[in-house]
C-alpha positions as CSV (number, residue, x, y, z in Angstrom):
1,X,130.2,68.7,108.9
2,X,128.9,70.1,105.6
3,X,130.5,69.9,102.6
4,X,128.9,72.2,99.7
5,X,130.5,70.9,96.2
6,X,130.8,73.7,93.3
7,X,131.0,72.4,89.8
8,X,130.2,73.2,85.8
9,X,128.0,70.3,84.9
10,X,129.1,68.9,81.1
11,X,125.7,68.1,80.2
12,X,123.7,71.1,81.5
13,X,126.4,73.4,78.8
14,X,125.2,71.2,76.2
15,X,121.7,71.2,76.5
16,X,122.2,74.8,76.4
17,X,123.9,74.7,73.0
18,X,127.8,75.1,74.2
19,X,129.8,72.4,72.0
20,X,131.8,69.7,73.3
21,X,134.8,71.4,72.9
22,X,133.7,74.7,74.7
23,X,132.8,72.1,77.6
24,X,135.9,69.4,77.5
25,X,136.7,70.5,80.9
26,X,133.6,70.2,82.5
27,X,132.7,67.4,85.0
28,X,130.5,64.8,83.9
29,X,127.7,63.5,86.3
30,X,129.6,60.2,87.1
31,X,132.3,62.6,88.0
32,X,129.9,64.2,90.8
33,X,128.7,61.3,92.3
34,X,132.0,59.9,92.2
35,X,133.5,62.7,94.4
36,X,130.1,62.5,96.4
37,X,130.4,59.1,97.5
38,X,133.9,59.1,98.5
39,X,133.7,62.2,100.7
40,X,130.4,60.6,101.9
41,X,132.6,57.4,102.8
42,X,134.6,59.6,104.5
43,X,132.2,60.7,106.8
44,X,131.0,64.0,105.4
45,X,127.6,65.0,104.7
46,X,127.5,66.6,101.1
47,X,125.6,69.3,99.8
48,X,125.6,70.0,96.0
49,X,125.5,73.3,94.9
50,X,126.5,74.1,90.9
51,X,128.2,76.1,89.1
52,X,129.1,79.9,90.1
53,X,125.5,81.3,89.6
54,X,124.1,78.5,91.1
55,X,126.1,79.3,94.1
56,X,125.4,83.2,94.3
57,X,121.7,82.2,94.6
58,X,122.3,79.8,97.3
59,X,124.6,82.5,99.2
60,X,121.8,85.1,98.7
61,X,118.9,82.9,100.1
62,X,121.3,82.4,102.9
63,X,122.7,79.1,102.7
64,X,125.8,77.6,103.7
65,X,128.4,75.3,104.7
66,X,131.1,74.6,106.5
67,X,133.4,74.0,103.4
68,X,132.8,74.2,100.3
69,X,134.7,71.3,97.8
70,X,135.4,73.5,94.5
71,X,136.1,71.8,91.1
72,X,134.4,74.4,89.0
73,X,136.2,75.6,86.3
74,X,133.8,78.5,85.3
75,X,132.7,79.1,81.8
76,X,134.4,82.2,80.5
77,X,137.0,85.1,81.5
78,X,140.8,85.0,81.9
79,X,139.3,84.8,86.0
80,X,137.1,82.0,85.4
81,X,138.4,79.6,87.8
82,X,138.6,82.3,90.3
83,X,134.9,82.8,90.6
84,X,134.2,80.7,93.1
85,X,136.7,81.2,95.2
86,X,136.2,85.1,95.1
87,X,132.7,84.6,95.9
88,X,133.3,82.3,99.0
89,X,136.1,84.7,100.1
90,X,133.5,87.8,99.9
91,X,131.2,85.4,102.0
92,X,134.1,84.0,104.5
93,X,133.0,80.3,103.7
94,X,136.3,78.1,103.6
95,X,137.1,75.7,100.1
96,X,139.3,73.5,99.3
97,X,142.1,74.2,96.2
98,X,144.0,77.1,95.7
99,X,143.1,81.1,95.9
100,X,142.1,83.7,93.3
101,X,145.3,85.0,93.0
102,X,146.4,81.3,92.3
103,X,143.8,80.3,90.0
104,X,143.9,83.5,88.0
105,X,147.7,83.2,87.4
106,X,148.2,79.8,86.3
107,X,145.8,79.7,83.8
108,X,147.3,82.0,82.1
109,X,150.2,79.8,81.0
110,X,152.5,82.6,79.9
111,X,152.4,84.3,83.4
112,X,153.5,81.3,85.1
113,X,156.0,80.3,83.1
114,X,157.3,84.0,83.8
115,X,157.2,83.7,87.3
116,X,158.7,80.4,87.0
117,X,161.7,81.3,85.1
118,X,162.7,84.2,87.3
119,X,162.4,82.0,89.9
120,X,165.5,80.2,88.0
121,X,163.5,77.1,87.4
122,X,163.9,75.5,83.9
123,X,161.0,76.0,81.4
124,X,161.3,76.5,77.5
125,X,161.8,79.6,76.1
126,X,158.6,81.3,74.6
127,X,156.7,84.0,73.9
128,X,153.2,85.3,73.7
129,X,151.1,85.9,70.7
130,X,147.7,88.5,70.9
131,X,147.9,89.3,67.2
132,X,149.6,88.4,63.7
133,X,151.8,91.3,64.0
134,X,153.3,89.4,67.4
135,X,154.2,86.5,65.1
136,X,157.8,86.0,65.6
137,X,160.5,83.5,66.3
138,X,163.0,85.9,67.5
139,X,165.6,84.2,69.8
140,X,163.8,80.5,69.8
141,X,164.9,77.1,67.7
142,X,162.7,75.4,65.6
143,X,160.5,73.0,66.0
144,X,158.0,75.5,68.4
145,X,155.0,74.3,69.9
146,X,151.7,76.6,70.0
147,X,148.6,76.4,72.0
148,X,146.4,78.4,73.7
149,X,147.4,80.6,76.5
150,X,144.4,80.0,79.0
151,X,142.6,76.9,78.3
152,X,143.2,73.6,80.1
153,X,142.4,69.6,79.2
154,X,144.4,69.8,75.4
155,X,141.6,72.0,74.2
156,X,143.5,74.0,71.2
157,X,146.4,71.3,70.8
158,X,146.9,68.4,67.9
159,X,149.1,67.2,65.9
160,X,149.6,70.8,64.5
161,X,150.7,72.2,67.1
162,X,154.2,71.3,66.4
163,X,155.5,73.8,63.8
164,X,159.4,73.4,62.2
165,X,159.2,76.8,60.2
166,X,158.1,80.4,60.1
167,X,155.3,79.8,57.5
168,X,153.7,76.6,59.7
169,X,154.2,79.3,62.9
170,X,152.6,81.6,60.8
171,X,149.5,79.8,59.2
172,X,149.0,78.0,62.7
173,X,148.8,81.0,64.7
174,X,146.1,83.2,62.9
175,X,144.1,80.1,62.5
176,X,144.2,79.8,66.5
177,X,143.9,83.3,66.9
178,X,140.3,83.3,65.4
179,X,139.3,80.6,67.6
180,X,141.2,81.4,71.2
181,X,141.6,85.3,70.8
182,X,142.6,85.6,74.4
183,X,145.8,84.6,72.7
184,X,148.8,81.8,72.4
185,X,151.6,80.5,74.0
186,X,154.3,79.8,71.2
187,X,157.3,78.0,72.7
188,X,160.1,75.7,72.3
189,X,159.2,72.2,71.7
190,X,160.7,69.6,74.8
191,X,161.6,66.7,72.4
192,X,162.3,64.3,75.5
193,X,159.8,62.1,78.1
194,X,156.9,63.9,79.2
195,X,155.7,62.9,83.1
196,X,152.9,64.4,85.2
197,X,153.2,64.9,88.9
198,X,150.5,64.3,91.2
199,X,150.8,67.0,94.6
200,X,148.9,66.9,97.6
201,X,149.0,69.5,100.4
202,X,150.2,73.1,101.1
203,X,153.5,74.9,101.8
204,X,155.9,72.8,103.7
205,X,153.3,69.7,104.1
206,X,153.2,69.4,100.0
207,X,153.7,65.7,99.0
208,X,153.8,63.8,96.2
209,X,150.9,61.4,95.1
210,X,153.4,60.1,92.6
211,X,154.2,60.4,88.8
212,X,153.2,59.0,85.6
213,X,154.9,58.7,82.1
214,X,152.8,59.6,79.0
215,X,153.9,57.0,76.4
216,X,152.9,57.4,73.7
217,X,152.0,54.5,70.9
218,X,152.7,54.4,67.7
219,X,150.9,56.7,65.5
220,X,149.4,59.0,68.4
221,X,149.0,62.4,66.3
222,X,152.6,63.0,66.6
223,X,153.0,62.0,70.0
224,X,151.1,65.6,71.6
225,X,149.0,65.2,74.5
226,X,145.9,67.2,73.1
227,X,141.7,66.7,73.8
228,X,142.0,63.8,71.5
229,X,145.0,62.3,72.9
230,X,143.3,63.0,76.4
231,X,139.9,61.8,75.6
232,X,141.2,58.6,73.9
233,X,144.1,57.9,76.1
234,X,142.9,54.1,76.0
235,X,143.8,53.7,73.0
236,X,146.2,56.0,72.4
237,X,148.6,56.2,75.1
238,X,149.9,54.5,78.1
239,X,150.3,55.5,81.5
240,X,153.5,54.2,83.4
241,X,155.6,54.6,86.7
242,X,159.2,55.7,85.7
243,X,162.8,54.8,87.2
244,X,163.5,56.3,90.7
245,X,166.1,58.7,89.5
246,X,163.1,59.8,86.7
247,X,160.9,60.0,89.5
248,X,163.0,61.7,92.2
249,X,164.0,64.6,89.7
250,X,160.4,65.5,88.0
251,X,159.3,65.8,92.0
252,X,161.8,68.2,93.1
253,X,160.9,70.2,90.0
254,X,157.2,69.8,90.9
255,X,157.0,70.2,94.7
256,X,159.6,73.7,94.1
257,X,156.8,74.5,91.3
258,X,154.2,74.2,93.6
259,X,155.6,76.1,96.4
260,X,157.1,78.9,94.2
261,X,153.2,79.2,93.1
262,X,151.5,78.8,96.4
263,X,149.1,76.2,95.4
264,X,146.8,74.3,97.7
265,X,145.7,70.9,98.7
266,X,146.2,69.0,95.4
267,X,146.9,68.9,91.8
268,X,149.4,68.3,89.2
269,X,152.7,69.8,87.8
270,X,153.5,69.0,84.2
271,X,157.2,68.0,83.0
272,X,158.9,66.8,79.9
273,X,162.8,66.2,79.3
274,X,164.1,69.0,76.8
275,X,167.0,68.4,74.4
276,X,170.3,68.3,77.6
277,X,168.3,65.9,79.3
278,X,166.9,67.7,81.7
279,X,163.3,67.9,83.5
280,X,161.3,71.1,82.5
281,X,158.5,72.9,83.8
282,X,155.4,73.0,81.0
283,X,152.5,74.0,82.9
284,X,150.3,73.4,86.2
285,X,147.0,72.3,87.1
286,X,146.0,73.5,90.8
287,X,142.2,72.5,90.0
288,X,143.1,69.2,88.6
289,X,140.3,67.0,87.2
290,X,138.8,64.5,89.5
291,X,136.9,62.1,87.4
292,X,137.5,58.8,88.8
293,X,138.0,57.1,85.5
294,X,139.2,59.6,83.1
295,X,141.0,62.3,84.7
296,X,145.0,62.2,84.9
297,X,145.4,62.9,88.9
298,X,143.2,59.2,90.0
299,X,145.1,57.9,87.2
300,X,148.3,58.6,88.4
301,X,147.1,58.3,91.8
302,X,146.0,54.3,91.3
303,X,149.3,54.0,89.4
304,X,151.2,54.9,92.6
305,X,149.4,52.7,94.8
306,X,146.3,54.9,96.0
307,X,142.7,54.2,95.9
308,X,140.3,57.5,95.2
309,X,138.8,57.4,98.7
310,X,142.6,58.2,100.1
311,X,142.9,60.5,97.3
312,X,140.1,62.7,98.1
313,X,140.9,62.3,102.3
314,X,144.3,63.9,101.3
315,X,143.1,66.9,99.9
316,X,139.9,67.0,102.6
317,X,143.2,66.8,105.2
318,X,145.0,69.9,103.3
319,X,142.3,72.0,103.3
320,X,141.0,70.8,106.8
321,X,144.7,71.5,108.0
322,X,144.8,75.2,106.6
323,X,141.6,75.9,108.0
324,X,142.5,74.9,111.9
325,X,139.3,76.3,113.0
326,X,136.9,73.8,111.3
327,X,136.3,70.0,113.6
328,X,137.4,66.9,111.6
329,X,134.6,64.2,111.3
């Protein structure tokens, strides 16, 4: 079996002259042979193919594969992780990860908190800001929390993004505005425990890899998981396994999360305790990063007793599952 892999390569962006910022969420090459060896390992032959243009090239020359293994987050539009996906659905080549539809909704944070909370799940209240004249606290307490409303891996977040008044809300706001235009999700800050949930499978067969605390230690830019936080987690945070009744809670939230989206294969569901104590929904990640060093899901995943190899042979058994045409090796 052949197994095409789709990705945005970090350091091909920056040789082009994209910052490091405009490419935190990009794979690095250890990242690709990484994944490469373990589904090798697995007994898959691997074929790598790029990023989405890379791709359209391949498709029009004629090639293909039997499944396609798609961790690229695409470079720009509120549909860029849907790109390859849409392209592999126009070409009826199967993928692993969740659809267009999927992909398209949840990173737009604001949409899926709203599909969330009428799905009478608990998430913070919050609006959404596309200009200064949408700058309002209305109905939500103090402090607020701001980011941006479609871009993943902290980009947009620090230590300012925690705001206790109308002028910080204000000033914080248009300065993000300039720099995210697609606009910001302004909500109310969870002051309790923040966890991430790592998913594997579909529908009914959705299971937990496990869950992680973020802890934060002392000093960490006032305790906010941003791109610093993120890239310096070493130093900056630390990663543990929570009680059982911790743990059995922020999964019921996540696996109902999941569902209620109709996300694929594997990923991550982001929690943190608000002010009654209570697990709340912040956001999901259905094309969670796979570096095998850095990237929260293998983290959590070694955490909770898997190695990346099993990791990887979960999702390839999701996908493989959904698709009940395709042989398994």
């Amino acid at each position: 079996m052949i197994i095409g892999i789709t990705f945005d390569l970090r350091s091909e962006y920056l040789k082009e002259g994209y910052t490091l910022e405009e490419t935190a969420e990009f794979d690095r090459d250890s990242t690709i042979a990484g994944l490469e060896a373990a589904l090798q390992h697995l007994g898959y032959n691997t074929d790598r193919i790029g990023h989405v243009r890379q791709l359209a090239n391949r498709l029009v020359k004629g090639d293909r594969w039997d499944l396609v293994f798609n961790i690229s987050e695409g470079l720009s539009g509120i549909g860029r992780e849907a790109q390859v996906p849409c392209l592999l659905d126009a070409y009826q080549i199967a993928y692993t990860f969740s659809d267009p539809l999927v992909l398209s909704l949840t990173l737009h944070k604001g949409m899926t908190k709203r599909v969330i909370r009428d799905a009478g799940l608990n998430t913070p209240g919050f609006f959404i800001v596309h200009s200064e004249a949408e700058i309002l606290t209305d109905d939500l307490d103090f402090p607020l929390f701001i980011k941006p409303v479609a871009e993943g891996t902290g980009k947009g977040i620090s230590g300012k993004s925690r705001v206790n008044s109308s002028r910080e809300l204000q000033e914080v706001c248009r300065k993000l505005l300039r720099q995210y235009p697609a606009g910001l999700l302004v909500e109310e800050f969870l002051p309790g425990r923040e966890f991430t949930v790592g998913i594997t499978g579909t529908g009914a067969k959705s299971r937990p890899v496990g869950i992680m605390e973020i802890v934060y230690k002392q000093g960490s830019a006032r305790e906010i998981y941003s791109l610093e936080t993120k890239t310096n987690y070493e130093e900056l945070v630390t990663y543990t396994v929570p009680e059982e009744s911790v743990k059995e809670a922020c999964i019921e939230l996540a696996i109902r999360v999941w569902n209620i989206l109709g996300c694929r294969d594997g990923g991550r569901v982001d929690i943190r305790y608000d002010r009654h104590g209570e697990p709340s929904f912040i956001e999901v990640n259905p094309l969670a990063g796979l570096d095998h060093q850095h990237s929260d899901l293998p983290i959590l995943a070694y955490r909770n007793g898997y190695t990346y190899e099993q990791l990887i042979g979960e999702i390839m058994t999701s996908a493989l599952e959904r698709i009940n045409h395709l042989p398994k090796p």
